[in-house]
N, C-alpha and C positions, 0 to 999 in steps of 0.2 A: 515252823512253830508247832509246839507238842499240843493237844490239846488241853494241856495241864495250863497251859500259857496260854489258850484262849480262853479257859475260862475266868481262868482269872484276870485278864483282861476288861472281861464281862462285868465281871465283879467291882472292877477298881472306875469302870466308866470313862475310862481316857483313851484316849484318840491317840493315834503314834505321832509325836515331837514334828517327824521326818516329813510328814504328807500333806499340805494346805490348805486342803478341804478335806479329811476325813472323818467318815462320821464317829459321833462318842461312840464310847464303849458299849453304852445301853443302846442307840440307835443301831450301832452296827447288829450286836444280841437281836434287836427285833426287827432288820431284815432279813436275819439271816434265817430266823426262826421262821418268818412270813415264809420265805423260800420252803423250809422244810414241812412247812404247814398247806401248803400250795400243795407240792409233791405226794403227800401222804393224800390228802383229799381227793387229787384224780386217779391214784393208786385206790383208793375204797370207793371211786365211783366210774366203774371200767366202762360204764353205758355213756359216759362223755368222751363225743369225740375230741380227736387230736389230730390239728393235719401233719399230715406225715411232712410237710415242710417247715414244722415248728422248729423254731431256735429262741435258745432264751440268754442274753445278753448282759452281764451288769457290767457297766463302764465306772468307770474315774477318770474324770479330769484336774489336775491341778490347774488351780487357783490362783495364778498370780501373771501379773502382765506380761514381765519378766521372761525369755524363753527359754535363759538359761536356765533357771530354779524348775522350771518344768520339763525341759528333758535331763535335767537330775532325779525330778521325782519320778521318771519315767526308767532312769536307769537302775533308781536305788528298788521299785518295785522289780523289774528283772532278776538285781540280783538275788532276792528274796525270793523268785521263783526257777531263778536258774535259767535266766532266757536270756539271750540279747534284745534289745529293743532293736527295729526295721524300722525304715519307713515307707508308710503306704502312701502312696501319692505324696501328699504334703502334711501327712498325719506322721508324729514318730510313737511305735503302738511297740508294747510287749502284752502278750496275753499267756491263756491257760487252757488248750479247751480240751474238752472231755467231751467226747461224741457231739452233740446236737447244744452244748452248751457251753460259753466261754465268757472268761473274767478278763476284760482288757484295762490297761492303764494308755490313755491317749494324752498327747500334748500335741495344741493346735497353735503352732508358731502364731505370733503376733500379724506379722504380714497376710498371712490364709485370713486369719477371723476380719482383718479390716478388709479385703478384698471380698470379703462372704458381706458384712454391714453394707457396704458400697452396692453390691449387684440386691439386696433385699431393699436398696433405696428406687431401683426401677420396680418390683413386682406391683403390681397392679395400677402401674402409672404409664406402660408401655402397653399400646395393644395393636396387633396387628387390622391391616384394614380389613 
């Protein structure tokens, strides 16, 4: 995408057709802008520290029960970035990363999030003696 096509993107406020929770055009404008505006603030304020272990992460999950439509949206993101999607454990992930920062697209199969619901039905109902 040229940046001619994301600003006007910007401009027209629509979200792409393809991706089931993306944000509008103006939401996406104003994180993206937050990001840049983050960036430049600790760049003009070099007496704040930064741990040298900092990572900074924006994900996307699609939205939909569904697992096929979500490792679609997870493939049609790839191929907009030229990746294959992998899977991690039981996550199927394509990302982007540049140094200490990366953009992933995650789909968490149907089966994972109901075994994750189930095991947050014991926390703080299980306690050892």
């Amino acid at each position: 995408m040229t940046d001619h096509q994301t600003n006007q993107d910007c401009e027209t406020g629509q979200a792409p057709e393809r991706f089931s929770d993306a944000a509008s055009g103006g939401r996406r404008c104003r994180i993206i802008g937050d990001l840049r505006e983050l960036a430049d603030f600790l760049d003009a304020n070099p007496d704040l520290p930064i741990s040298p272990h900092t990572s900074v992460d924006l994900a996307y999950f699609p939205h939909t029960d569904r697992d096929a439509e979500a490792f679609a949206e997870v493939a049609c993101a790839g191929a907009v970035l030229g990746v294959m999607p992998a899977w991690e454990g039981d996550h199927l992930v394509v990302e982007h990363v540049r140094g200490s920062a990366r953009y992933r697209v995650v789909a968490i199969p149907e089966k994972v999030r109901a075994q994750y619901r189930a095991w947050l039905t014991y926390t703080g109902h299980v306690r050892p003696d």
